[in-house]
Steps between C-alpha positions, in 0.01 A plus 500: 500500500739327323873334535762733491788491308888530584606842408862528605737477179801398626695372833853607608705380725520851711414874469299464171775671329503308157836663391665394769345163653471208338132358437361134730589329163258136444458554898122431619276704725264279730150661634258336768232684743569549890156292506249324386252718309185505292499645183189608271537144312582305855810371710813628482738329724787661665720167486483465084848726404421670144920474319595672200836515273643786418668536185845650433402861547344408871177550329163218537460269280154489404208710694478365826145644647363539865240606658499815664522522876167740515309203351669208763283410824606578702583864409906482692635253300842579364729313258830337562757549252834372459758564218729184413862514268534274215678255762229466714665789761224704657575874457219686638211443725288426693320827397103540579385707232140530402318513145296737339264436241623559160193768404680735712836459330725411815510135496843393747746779345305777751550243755848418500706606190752264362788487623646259714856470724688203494 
């Protein structure tokens, strides 16, 4: 099995309604597991925090990839995530969500859409 990808397009600050709220512009989302784990290629370790920007439209920057929960040991892992403003502010989380692998087309946006409350 392979990584899998981040799927969501864009974060907003709440309700996902992109007419109305405004997008987590350059704000950065920060992703670690609930434990240590093994993956299919070795040790993953629950205390290394994976952080990426967001650009002006709330979207990644880049393709931030991660392995899917069905291929962690053990099997009820869960990742943290948190959602950060440009200042630095957190604006949503702690929020266990869990990763599916990208063959099946759900990635995160099955597992806990995209928008955020301040």
């Amino acid at each position: 099995m392979a990584l899998s990808p981040l799927t969501i397009a864009n974060w907003y600050l709440t309700g996902g309604n992109t007419s109305v709220e405004p997008p987590v512009a350059l704000g950065e989302v920060t992703l670690h597991l609930n434990k240590d784990c093994t993956s299919p290629t070795g040790p993953v370790s629950a205390k290394i925090k994976s952080v990426f920007a967001l650009d002006v439209n709330g979207a990644p920057v880049g393709s931030p990839l991660f392995w899917p929960n069905s291929e962690l040991v053990p099997n009820d892992s869960v990742y943290i995530m948190n959602v950060y403003a440009a200042d630095g502010q957190p604006i949503g989380g702690p929020v266990p969500i869990t990763v599916g692998p990208s063959s099946s087309g759900t990635g995160f946006g099955e597992s806990f859409g995209s928008s955020f409350g301040s």
